[in-house]
Structure formats: C-alpha cells, structure tokens
C-alpha positions in Angstrom: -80.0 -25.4 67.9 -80.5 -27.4 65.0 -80.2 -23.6 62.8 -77.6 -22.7 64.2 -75.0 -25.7 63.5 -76.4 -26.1 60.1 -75.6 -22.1 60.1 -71.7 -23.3 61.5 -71.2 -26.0 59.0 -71.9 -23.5 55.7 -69.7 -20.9 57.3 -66.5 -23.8 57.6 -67.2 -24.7 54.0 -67.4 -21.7 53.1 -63.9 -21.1 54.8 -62.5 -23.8 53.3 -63.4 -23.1 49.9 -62.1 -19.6 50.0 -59.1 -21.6 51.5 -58.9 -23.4 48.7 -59.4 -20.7 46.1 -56.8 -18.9 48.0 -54.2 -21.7 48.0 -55.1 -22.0 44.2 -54.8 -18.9 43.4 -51.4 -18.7 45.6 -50.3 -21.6 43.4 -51.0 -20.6 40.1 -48.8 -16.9 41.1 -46.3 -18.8 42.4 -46.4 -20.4 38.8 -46.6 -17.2 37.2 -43.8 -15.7 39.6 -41.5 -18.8 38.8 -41.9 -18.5 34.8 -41.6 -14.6 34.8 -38.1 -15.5 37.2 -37.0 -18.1 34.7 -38.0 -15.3 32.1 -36.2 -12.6 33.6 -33.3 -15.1 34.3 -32.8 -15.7 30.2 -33.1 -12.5 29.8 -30.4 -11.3 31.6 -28.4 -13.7 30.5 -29.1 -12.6 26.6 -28.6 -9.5 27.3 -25.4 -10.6 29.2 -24.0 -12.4 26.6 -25.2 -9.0 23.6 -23.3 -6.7 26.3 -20.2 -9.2 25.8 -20.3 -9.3 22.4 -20.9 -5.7 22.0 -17.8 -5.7 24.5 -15.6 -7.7 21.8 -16.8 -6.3 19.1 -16.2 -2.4 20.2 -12.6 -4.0 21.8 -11.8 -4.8 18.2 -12.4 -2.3 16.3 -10.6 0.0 19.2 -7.7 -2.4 18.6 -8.0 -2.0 14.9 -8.0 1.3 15.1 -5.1 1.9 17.3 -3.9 -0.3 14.6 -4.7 1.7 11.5 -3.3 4.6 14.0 -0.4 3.3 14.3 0.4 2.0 10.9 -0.6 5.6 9.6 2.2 7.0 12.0 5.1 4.9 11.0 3.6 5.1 7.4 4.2 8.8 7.9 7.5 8.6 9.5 8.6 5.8 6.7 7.5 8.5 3.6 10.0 11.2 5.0 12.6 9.2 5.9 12.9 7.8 2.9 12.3 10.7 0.8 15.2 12.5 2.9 17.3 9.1 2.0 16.6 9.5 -1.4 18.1 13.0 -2.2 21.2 11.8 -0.4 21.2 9.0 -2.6 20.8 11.4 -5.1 23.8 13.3 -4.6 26.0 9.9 -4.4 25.1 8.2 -7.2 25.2 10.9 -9.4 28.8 12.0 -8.6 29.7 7.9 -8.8 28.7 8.0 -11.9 30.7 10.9 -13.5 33.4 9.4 -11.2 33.3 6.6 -13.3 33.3 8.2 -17.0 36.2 10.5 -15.6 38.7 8.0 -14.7 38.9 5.7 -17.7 41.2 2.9 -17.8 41.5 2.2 -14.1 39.9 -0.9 -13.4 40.4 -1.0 -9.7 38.9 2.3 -9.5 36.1 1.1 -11.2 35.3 -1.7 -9.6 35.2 0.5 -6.3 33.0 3.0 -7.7 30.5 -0.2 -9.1 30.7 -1.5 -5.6 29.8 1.8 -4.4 27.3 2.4 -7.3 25.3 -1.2 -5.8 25.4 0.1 -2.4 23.7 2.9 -3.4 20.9 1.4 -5.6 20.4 -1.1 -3.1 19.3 1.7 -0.8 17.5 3.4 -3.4 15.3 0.1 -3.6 14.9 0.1 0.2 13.5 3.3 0.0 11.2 1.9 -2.9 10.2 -0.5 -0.1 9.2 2.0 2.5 7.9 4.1 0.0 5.6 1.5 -1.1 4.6 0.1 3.0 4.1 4.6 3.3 2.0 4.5 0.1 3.6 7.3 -1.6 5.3 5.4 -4.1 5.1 6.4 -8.0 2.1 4.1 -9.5 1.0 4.5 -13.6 -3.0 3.0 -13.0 -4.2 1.7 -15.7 -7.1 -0.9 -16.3 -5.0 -4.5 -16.7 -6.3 -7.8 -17.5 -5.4 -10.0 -14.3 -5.3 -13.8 -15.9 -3.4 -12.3 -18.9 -0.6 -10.5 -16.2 -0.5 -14.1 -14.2 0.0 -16.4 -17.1 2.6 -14.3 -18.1 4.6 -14.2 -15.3 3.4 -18.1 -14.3 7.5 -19.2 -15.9 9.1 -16.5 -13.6 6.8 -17.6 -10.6 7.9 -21.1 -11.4 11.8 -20.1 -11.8 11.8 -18.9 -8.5 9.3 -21.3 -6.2 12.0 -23.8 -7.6 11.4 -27.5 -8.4 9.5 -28.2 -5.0 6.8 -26.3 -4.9 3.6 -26.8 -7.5 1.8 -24.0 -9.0 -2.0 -24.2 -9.4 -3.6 -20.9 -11.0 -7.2 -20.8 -10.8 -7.8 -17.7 -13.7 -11.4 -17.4 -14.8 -11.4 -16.1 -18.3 -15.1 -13.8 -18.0 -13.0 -11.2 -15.7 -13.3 -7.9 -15.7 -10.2 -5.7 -15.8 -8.5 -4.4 -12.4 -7.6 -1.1 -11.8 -3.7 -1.5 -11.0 0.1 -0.4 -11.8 1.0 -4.0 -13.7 5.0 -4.0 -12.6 3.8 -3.6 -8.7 1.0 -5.5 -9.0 3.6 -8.2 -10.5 6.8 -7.6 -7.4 3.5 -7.8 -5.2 2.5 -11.1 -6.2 6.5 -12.8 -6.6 6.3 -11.2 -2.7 3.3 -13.3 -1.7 4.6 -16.4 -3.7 7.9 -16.7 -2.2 6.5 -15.9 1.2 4.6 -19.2 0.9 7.6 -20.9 -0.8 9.3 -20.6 2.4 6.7 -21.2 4.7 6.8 -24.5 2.9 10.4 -25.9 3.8 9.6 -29.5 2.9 7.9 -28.4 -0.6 4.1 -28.2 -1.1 1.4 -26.5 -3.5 1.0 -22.7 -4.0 -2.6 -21.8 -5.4 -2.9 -18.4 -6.7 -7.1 -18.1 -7.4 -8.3 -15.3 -8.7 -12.0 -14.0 -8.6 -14.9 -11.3 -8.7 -16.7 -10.3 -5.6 -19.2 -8.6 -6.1 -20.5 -7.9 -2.9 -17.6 -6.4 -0.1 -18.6 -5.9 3.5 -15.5 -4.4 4.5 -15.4 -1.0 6.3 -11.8 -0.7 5.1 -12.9 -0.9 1.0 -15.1 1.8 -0.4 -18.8 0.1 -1.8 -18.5 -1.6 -5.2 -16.6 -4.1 -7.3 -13.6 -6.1 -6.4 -11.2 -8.8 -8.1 -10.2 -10.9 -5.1 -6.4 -12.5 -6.0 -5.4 -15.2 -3.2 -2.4 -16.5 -2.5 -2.7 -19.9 -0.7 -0.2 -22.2 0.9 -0.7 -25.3 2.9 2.9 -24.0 5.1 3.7 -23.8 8.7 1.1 -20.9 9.2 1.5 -18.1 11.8 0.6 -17.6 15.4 -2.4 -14.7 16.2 0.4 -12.8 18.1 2.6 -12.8 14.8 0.0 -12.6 12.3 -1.1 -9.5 14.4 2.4 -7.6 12.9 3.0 -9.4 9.8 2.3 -6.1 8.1 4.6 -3.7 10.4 7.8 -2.7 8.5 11.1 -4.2 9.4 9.1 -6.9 11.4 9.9 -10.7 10.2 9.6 -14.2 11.9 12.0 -15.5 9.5 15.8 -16.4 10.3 18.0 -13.3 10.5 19.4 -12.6 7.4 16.8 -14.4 5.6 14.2 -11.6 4.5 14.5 -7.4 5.2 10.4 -7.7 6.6 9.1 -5.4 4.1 7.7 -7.7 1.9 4.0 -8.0 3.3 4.3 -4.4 4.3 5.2 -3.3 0.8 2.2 -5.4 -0.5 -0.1 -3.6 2.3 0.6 -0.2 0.9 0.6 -1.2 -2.4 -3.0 -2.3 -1.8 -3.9 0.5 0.2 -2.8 2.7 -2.7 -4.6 1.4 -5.4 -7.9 1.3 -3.0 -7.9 -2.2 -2.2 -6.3 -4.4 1.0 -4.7 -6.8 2.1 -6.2 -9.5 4.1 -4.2 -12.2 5.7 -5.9 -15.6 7.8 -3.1 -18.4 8.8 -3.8 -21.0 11.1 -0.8 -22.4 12.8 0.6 -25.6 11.1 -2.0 -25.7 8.4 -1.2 -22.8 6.4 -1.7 -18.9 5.1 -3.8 -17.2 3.1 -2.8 -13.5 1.7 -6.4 -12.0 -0.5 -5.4 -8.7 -2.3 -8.7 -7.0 -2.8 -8.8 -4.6 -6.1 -10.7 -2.3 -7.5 -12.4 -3.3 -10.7 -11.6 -0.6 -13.9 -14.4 1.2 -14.9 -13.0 0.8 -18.4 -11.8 -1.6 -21.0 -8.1 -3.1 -20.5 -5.5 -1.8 -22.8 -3.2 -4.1 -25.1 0.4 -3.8 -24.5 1.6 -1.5 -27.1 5.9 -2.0 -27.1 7.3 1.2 -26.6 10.0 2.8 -29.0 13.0 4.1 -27.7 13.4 8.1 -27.0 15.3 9.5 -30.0 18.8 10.8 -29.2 19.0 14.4 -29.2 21.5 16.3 -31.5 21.5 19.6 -29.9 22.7 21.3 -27.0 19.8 23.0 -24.4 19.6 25.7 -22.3 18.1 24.3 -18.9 17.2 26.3 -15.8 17.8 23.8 -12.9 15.9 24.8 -9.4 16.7 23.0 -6.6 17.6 24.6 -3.3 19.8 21.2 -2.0 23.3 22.2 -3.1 24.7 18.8 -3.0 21.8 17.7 -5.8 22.3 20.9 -7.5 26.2 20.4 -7.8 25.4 16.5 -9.0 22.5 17.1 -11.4 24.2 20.3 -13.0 27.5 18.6 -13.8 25.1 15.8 -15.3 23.3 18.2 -17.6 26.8 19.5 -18.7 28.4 16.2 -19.4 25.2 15.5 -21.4 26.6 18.8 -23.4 23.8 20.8 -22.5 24.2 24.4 -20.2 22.8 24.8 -17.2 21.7 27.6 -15.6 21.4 27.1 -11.6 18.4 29.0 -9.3 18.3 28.4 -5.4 14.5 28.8 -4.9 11.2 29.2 -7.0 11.5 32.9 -6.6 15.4 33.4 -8.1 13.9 30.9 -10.9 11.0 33.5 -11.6 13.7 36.5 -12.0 15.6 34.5 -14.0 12.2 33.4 -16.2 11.0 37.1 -16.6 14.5 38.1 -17.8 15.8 38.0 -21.3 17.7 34.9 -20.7 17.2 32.3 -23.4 15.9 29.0 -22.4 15.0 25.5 -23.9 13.6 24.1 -20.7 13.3 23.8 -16.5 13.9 21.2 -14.3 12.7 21.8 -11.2 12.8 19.9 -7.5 9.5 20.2 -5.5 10.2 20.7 -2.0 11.9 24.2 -1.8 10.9 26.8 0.8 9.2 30.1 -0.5 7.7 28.6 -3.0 7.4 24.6 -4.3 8.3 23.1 -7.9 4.3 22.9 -8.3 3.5 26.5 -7.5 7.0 28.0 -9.7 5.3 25.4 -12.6 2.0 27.2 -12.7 3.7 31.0 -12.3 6.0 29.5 -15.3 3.3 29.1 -17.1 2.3 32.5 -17.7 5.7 34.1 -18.1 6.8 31.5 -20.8 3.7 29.6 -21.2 5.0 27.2 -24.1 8.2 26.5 -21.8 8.9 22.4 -21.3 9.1 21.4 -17.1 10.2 18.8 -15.8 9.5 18.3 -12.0 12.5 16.4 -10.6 11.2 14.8 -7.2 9.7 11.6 -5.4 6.0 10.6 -5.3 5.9 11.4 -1.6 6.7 15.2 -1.7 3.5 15.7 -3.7 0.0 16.7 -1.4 -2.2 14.2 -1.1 -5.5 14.7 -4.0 -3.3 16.8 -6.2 -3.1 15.8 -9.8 0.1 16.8 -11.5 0.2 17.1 -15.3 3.6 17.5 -15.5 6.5 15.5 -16.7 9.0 14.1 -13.7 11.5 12.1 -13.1 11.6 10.0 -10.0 14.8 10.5 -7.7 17.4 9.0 -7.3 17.3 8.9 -11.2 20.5 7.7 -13.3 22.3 9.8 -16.0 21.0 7.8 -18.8 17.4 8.3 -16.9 17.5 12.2 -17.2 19.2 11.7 -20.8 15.9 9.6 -22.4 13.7 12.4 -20.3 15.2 15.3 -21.7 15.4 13.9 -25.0 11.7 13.0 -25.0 10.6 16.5 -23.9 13.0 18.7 -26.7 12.2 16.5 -29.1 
C-alpha cells in the first residue's frame, strides 16, 4: 500500500543518515586516532632523544668521575713517592755538601761532587713537580695583584717564547686581587706559555687575557668569584683522545726528550690547590686554550716589601734534633756541628720528651714529622708545656702534614741546603 512504501522509504533514509553519521563520525576518530598517533609518535621520540641525552650526560660525568678517581689515586701515589724521594735526597745532598767543604783544594773532586750535587737537585725539583701535580706542595697564599705579576714577568715571558712568537696581554686595570702563591703562580704561567710556544713550530701569537667571572657554573669550583687567566695559542691543537690525558703525569705528545710531561700536570695541582682549575679546549690544527680559574682574595693586595737578609748568628746553640731516619739524622747533625752549633740527637717524639723534661740545657728543636709513636706535630704541642718559650722548627715536606691542619710553626722544606738551615736557625735565635 501507498502507507506502507512511504513507511519503507523513511526507514532507508533514515538508514542512510545514520550511515552517514556513522561514517562521519568514523572519520573524524580516525582523524583524532591519527593526530593522537602522530602525537604519541613525537612524543616518544622527545622522550627518546631526553633518555639519550640523559644517557650522555650521566656517561660523562661517570667518565669524569672515574677521571677525578683516578687522578686522586696517582695524586696519592705521586705525594708518597716523592716525599720518600725527598728524604733520600736529603741524606745525599747534605753529605755532598760537607764532602765538598772537607776536601779543599781538589778540583777534580769537586767537580764530581757539583756533578753529583746537580743530580741531586734536579731530582729534588722532580719531586717539586709531583708534589705540585699531588697538590701537597708548600704554597705562601697571599692576595696578589694579577696585571702587576704579568707585566712584570712580560720581559722573561718574551726571553723565552724567543723572537717568533708575539705576546699580546689583555690585563684589565679595575681587577680585583687573586688569592695565589706569586712564584707558582709565575712557573705556572712560563709552563702554559712555552707549551704554546711549541705547539707553534712555525711562530705565531700567544694571548695571555686575563678577566673576572663573576658567575662560575662549574661543579668542580666552589660558588663565588673568579679571575679567569687564559693562555691562547693559534698551534697545532690536540686530538680528544690526547687532550683527554694532557693532565696525567709523565704523559706528553711531544718528541722524546723534548718535555718530562709534568708541566700541565703540575699546573692542574697547582690550581686545584689554590681552589681553582684548570680547563683545557684545543681543536686539532687550530689551536689550544689552557683557563686557570682563581679564587678572588677577600682582601686588599699587598705591596712587595724587599726582604732583609737573616742576620748572622755569633753564638753557638744547643739544638735537640728528632728524626727517627738515621741517614737524615747522621747528615743534618754533622750540618748543625759544622755550623758550630751542638746537637743533641732523639730517635722518636717520646726519647725527645725525656730529654725535654730533663735538666739538659737547650736553645732550640728541630724536629722531622713523620716518626712512629708520636709525629713532629703532636712532640710540638707536648713541647710546649714542658718548655713552653722553647723555638721549633719542624723539618719536613708539605705532604707529610694532614689535610685541614694549620701549623703555626716554623719549617724548613726538605731536601733543604746547609746555607738553608743556616738563615733558618739564625732567624729563630736571633
């Protein structure tokens, strides 16, 4: 009937427009479904690339820290071998030297015993060296005016770049004062310039630029003020692989016989030492540049004041020498008693401390600091209350004293020279 295909024809359009709105509506999720795929798609892939960068990043500092790790062991191992070399040094060049005042006229004698004599103090400034790369070398800190220390060592830099190389010094004059040992700070420096010099076979330009940075991200520096002093040369540069162990002692990509490879690694524990660093960046073929970061002084720069020489003493001491090595002890004693003084000899802190709380008259103690039983440091402060107005002199190298400790005492760096323990003892019984 007429009703019913009328009734037919709505239900097929209605079909088809639910067919519609359904292929619509399939559309638009397919839509939705490709945009949250392409979403998905860049997300993973950001977070792909963070997780490989995070990657890197934690790859690096692992590497830098097995670095550091490793640095810090042979830094360890460097200190006590060296301060081991330096009492045997001790004992040689002491005896060479009353060697030589005992056989006077004999010139082929002397002239073995001077040979002898540089041997030695060529290995005592190797063991300055490793001392320094170990940092546990002897430093005097003091606040020092950085453009006044460059300019006046600009005619030694220029002596020994030679005629090829220019020297361009970039020295603000508003600087604030660094917070260094000056005669270091000064070998540092020579280091860094001839390092260039010879990264620059066909001549070139050395800057040296000094600066203030005021702002350090640098997990290796503690938060505050800097002076950053560069060293820049347009030289043959270094690879990654070497720049990687330009610092390591001993290691050097210069011709054998042409450099000992402690240069850079004295420099890195020089900076360490005084709370700074040593950055390096080379590129290969285009050239180096070594930043020494430094602490900035919290106080004024001193003026140079010159120092007088120690007055010559006219009298004969008593001295009570402690040291539990008996090759130092026979050295050092026959020193004091060519010097005219008398000596009176204790194997260990506590022989020293019967000797101290006896009647024994005495004018002053010399004392080593590494002893078992009881170290120069502790026999110092038990000293002090038996013969409290007693002079000391502590005898030793920077590396046998513990780390934080402040020592208010005299000393005398080994391996030390007659003439050495002369101007000290005449400066402390004045």
């Amino acid at each position: 009937s007429l009703v019913g295909v009328c009734s037919d024809i709505t239900l097929r359009k209605t079909a088809e427009i639910e067919r519609e709105n359904l292929l619509a509506q399939l559309a638009a999720e397919r839509i939705a479904l490709s945009e949250l795929t392409a979403t998905l798609e860049q997300r993973v892939e950001q977070r792909t690339a963070d997780l490989l960068k995070e990657v890197a990043a934690r790859e690096k500092a692992q590497e830098q820290l097995r670095h550091a790790q490793k640095m810090e062991i042979v830094g360890q191992l460097t200190g006590g071998i060296a301060h081991d070399f330096n009492n045997l040094l001790m004992a040689v060049m002491g005896n060479l030297e009353l060697l030589r005042k005992r056989l006077p006229g004999d010139q082929r004698l002397h002239r073995l015993i001077d040979g002898a004599m540089q041997g030695a103090e060529r290995g005592a400034s190797l063991t300055q060296r490793l001392l320094a790369f170990a940092r546990q070398q002897d430093l005097r800190v003091v606040p020092v005016d950085l453009r006044v220390l460059i300019q006046g060592m600009s005619n030694l830099l220029e002596r020994s770049l030679g005629p090829r190389i220019a020297l361009r010094l970039d020295l603000p004059e508003a600087l604030p004062p660094a917070r260094i040992d000056a005669n270091q700070l000064e070998l540092a420096i020579l280091n860094l310039a001839i390092n260039a010099r010879d990264a620059m076979p066909d001549g070139g330009a050395i800057d040296i630029k000094v600066s203030e940075d005021q702002a350090v991200k640098d997990p290796a520096l503690k938060p505050g003020r800097y002076i950053r002093l560069s060293v820049i040369d347009t030289g043959t540069g270094m690879s990654p692989e070497i720049l990687k162990r330009a610092i390591e002692p001993f290691f050097s990509s210069k011709p054998l016989g042409k450099g000992t490879g402690l240069g850079l690694s004295m420099v890195h524990g020089l900076a360490v030492q005084l709370g700074g660093t040593l950055q390096l960046s080379s590129i290969e073929g285009q050239g180096t540049t070594a930043t020494l970061m430094l602490p900035v002084a919290t106080v004024l720069a001193e003026a140079a004041s010159p120092q007088l020489p120690p007055r010559k003493l006219e009298r004969s001491a008593v001295i009570l020498f402690v040291d539990d090595d008996p090759l130092i002890a026979m050295s050092t004693t026959e020193m004091l008693e060519d010097l005219g003084h008398r000596v009176i000899g204790a194997t260990s802190g506590l022989h020293a401390l019967d000797i101290l709380r006896s009647e024994q008259p005495l004018d002053l103690m010399m004392t080593d600091h590494v002893m078992p039983g009881m170290t120069g440091l502790e026999l110092a402060a038990a000293t002090r209350k038996v013969r409290p107005s007693l002079p000391i002199l502590l005898a030793t190298g920077y590396a046998e004293l513990p780390d934080g400790v402040q020592v208010d005492l005299p000393r005398l760096a080994k391996p030390y020279h007659q003439d050495q323990l002369r101007d000290r003892l005449d400066q402390l019984l004045r």
